[in-house]
C-alpha positions in Angstrom: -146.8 70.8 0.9 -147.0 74.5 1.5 -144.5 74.7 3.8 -142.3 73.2 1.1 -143.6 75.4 -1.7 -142.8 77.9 0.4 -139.2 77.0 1.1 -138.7 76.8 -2.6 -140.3 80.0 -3.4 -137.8 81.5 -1.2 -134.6 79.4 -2.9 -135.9 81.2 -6.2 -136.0 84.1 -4.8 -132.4 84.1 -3.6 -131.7 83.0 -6.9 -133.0 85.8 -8.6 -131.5 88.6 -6.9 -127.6 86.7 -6.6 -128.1 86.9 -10.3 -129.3 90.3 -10.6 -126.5 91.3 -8.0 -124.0 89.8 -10.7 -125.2 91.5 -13.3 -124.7 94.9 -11.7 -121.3 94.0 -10.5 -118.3 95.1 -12.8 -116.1 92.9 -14.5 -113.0 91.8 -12.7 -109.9 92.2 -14.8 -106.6 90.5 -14.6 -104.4 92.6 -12.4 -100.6 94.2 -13.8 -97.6 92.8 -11.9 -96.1 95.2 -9.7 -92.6 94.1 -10.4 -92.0 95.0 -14.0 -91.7 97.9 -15.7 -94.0 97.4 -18.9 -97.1 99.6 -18.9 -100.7 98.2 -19.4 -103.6 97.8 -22.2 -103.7 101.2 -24.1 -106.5 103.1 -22.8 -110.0 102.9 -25.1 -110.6 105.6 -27.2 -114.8 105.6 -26.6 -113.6 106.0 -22.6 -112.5 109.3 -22.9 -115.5 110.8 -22.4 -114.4 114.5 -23.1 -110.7 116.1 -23.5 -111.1 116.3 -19.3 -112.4 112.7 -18.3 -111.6 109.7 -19.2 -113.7 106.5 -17.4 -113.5 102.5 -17.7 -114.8 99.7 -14.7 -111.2 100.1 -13.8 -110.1 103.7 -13.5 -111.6 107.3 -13.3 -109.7 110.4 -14.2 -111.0 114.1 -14.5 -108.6 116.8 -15.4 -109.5 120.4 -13.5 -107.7 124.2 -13.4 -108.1 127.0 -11.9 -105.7 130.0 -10.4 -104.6 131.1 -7.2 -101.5 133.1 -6.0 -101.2 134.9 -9.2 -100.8 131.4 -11.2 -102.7 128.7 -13.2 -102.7 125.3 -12.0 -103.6 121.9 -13.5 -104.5 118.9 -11.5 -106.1 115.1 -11.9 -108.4 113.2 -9.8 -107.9 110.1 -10.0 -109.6 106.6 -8.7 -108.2 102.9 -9.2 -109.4 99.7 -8.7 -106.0 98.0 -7.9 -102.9 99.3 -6.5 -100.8 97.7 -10.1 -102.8 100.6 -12.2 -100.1 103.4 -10.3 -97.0 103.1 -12.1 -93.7 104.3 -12.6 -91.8 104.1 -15.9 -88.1 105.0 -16.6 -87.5 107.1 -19.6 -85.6 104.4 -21.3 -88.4 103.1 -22.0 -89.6 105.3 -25.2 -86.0 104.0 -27.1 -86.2 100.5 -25.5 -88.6 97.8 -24.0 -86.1 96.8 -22.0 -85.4 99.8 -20.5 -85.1 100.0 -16.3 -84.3 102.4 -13.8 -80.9 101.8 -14.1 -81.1 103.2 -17.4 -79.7 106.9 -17.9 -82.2 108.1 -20.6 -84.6 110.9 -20.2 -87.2 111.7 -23.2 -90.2 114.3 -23.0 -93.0 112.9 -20.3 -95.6 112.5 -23.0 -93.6 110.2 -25.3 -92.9 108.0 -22.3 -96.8 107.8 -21.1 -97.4 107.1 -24.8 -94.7 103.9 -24.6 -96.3 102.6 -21.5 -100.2 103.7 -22.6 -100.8 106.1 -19.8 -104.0 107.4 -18.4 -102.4 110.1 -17.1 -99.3 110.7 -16.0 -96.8 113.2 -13.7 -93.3 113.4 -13.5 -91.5 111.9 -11.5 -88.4 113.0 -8.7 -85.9 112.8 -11.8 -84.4 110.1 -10.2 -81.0 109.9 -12.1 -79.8 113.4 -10.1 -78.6 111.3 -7.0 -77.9 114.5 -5.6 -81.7 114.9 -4.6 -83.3 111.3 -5.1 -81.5 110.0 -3.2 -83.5 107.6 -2.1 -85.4 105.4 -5.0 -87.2 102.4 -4.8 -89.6 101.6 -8.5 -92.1 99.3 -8.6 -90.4 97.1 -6.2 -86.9 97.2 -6.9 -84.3 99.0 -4.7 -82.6 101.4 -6.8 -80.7 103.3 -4.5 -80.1 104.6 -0.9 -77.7 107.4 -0.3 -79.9 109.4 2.2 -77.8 112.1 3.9 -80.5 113.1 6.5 -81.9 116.9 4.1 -84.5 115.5 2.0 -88.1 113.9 2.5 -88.7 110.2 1.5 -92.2 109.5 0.4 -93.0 105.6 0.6 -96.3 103.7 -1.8 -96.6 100.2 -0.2 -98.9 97.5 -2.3 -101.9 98.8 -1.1 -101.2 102.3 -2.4 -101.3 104.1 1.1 -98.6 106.5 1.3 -96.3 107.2 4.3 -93.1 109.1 4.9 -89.7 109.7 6.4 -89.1 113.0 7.0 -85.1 114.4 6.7 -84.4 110.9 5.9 -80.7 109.4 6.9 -79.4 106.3 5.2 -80.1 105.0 8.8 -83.6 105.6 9.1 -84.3 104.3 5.7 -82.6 100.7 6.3 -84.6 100.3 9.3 -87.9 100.9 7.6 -86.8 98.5 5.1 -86.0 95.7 7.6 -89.4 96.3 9.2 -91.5 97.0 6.0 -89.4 95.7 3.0 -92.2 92.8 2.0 -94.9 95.9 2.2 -92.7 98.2 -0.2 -93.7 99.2 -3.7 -92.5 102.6 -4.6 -90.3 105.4 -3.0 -89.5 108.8 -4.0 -87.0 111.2 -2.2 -87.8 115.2 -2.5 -90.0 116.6 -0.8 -91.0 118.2 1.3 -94.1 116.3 2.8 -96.7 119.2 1.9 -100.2 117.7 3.8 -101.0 115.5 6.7 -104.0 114.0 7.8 -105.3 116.3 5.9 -103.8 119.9 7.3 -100.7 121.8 5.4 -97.2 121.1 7.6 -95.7 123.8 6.0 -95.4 127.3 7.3 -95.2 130.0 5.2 -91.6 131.0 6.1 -90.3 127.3 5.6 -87.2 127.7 3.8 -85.2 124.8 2.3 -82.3 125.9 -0.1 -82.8 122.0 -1.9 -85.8 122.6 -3.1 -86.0 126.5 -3.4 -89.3 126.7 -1.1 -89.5 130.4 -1.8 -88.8 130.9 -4.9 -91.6 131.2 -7.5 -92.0 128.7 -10.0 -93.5 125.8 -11.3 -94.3 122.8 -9.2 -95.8 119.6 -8.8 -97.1 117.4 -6.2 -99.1 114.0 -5.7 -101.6 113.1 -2.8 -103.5 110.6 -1.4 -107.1 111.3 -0.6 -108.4 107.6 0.3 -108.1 104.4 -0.6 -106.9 104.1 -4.2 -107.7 107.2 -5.0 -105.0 110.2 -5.6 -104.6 114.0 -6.6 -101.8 115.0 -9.3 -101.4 118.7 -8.7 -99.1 120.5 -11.4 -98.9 124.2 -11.1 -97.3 127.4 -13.9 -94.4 128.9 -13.5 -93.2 132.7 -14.5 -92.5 131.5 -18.2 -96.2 131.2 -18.6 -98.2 134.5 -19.3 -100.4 135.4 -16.9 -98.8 133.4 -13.4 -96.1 134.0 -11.0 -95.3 130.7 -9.9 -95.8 129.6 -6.5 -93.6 128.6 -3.4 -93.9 125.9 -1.5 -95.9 127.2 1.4 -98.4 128.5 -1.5 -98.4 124.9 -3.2 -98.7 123.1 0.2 -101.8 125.2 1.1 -103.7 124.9 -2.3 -103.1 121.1 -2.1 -104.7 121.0 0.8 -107.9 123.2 -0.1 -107.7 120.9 -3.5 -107.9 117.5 -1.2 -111.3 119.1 0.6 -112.4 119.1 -2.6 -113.1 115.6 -2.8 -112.5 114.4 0.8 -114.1 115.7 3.6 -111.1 114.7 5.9 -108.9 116.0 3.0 -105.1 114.0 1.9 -103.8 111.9 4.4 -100.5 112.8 2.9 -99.0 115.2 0.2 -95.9 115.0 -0.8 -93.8 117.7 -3.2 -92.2 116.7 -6.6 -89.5 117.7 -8.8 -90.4 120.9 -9.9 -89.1 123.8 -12.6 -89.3 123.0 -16.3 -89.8 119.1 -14.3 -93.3 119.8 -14.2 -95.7 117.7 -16.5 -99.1 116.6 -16.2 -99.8 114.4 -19.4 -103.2 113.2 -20.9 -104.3 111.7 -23.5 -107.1 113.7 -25.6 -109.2 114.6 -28.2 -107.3 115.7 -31.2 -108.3 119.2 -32.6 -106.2 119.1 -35.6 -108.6 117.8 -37.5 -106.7 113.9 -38.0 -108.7 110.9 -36.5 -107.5 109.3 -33.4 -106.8 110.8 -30.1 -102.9 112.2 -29.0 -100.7 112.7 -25.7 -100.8 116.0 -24.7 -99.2 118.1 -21.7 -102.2 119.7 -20.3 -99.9 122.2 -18.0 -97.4 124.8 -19.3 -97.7 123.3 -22.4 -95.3 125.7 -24.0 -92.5 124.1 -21.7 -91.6 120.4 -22.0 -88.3 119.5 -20.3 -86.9 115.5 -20.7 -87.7 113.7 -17.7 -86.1 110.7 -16.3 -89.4 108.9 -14.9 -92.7 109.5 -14.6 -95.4 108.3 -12.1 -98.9 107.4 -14.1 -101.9 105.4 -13.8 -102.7 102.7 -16.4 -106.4 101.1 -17.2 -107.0 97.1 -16.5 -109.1 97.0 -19.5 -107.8 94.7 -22.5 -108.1 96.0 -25.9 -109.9 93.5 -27.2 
């Protein structure tokens, strides 16, 4: 008898703590598909936990700034649960539901993170100037592939790791795609690759006439630190009192002091965005004009807002109801 009151003394206690571990375990929430380009659930206003954070069970992002080289820069931390929450919308998509990246369309980046209820979100490689994107690949779907062998190709598979082909050629990009087509989720073409395994590439001569590495202006760049988990770095340009702009030697080597921040190995790779008047960093905050509700807002240079063509931005799992 004792042996068997013992047996089912333990059975309860097994019990109890699987039961106490499911309590403490978060929710699991049905996933976006990666092959569409609808957005997901619009974010909670009682997550946004300050005009700089916003939290859920599915998706952390904190807004930080600070200055260096004579200029103000803006940049997002940001952690995911699932690869679906990183996103890429066309700008069609403000005027039409419909909208894909064959669309022609630009619109200012906040109105398009409001159509497809952002977190956050960063412009994109303005993907409709074939000239430089000339390589594209959104949310699955082969867009285009004109590489001529002068710009970087940054690659997002379904896991959200990042990888690249530097000084891609139409070549090199068909036999990646042969090798890794079924593994393929996003691809941008710019560049240059700014940060590997966690060290700046770039020297601080580099010069590349296609993306005007030297001269001083705004910028923007996206990074991976770990697994699901990414740094948006946008940076000021000379329009903005009190900054110079920065190269891209200057933007390669605050990326990487940026990516220490939060990972003591740093990014495994960095890769540079379209830049100039491009450059947007959007979130979604408190309003301060006194009206109820909360408002998109771009949180860097906000005195310049070009149209975009696309955006990259993360979206919560969490359904509104």
């Amino acid at each position: 008898m004792r042996g068997r009151f013992h047996q089912m003394a333990l059975v309860l206690m097994c019990l109890l703590l699987a039961c106490s571990l499911g309590a403490g375990a978060k929710q699991a929430f049905p996933t976006l598909p990666l092959d569409t380009f609808q957005g997901g659930p619009a974010p909670r206003d009682e997550h946004y936990l300050s005009d700089t954070l916003y939290e859920d069970d599915t998706i952390r992002v904190e807004i930080f700034s600070g200055h260096a080289a004579d200029t103000d820069y803006t940049y997002a931390h940001v952690r995911i649960s699932d690869i679906s929450q990183l996103r890429t919308a066309p700008a069609g998509l403000v005027n039409s539901p419909r909208a894909t990246f064959k669309s022609t369309s630009t619109a200012r980046g906040r109105l398009v993170a409001r159509a497809v209820d952002a977190v956050v979100a960063l412009n994109g490689d303005y993907y409709t100037k074939s000239d430089k994107c000339q390589v594209v690949m959104r949310m699955t779907h082969q867009v285009r592939n004109i590489a001529r062998g002068n710009m970087d190709v940054l690659i997002i598979d379904k896991s959200g790791n990042f990888s690249a082909i530097k000084q891609c050629t139409k070549q090199d990009y068909q036999e990646y795609y042969a090798r890794h087509q079924d593994e393929m989720y996003q691809v941008f073409c710019f560049g240059p690759v700014l940060v590997e395994d966690g060290v700046c590439v770039i020297a601080p001569d580099y010069r590349n006439g296609e993306v005007g590495a030297q001269n001083k202006t705004q910028r923007a760049a996206i990074a991976q630190l770990g697994e699901l988990e990414y740094l948006l770095v946008t940076t000021a340009g000379p329009q903005s009192k009190g900054s110079k702009g920065m190269t891209i030697p200057e933007l390669a080597r605050l990326v990487e002091e940026l990516s220490l921040k939060f990972s003591p190995t740093g990014s495994s790779l960095a890769f540079n965005l379209d830049g100039g008047n491009s450059t947007t960093l959007v979130f979604k905050q408190q309003r301060k004009d006194g009206k109820e509700g909360l408002l998109y807002a771009k949180v860097n240079s906000p005195e310049i807002e070009r149209f975009l063509s696309d955006i990259i931005y993360f979206s919560t799992l969490m359904p509104n109801d």
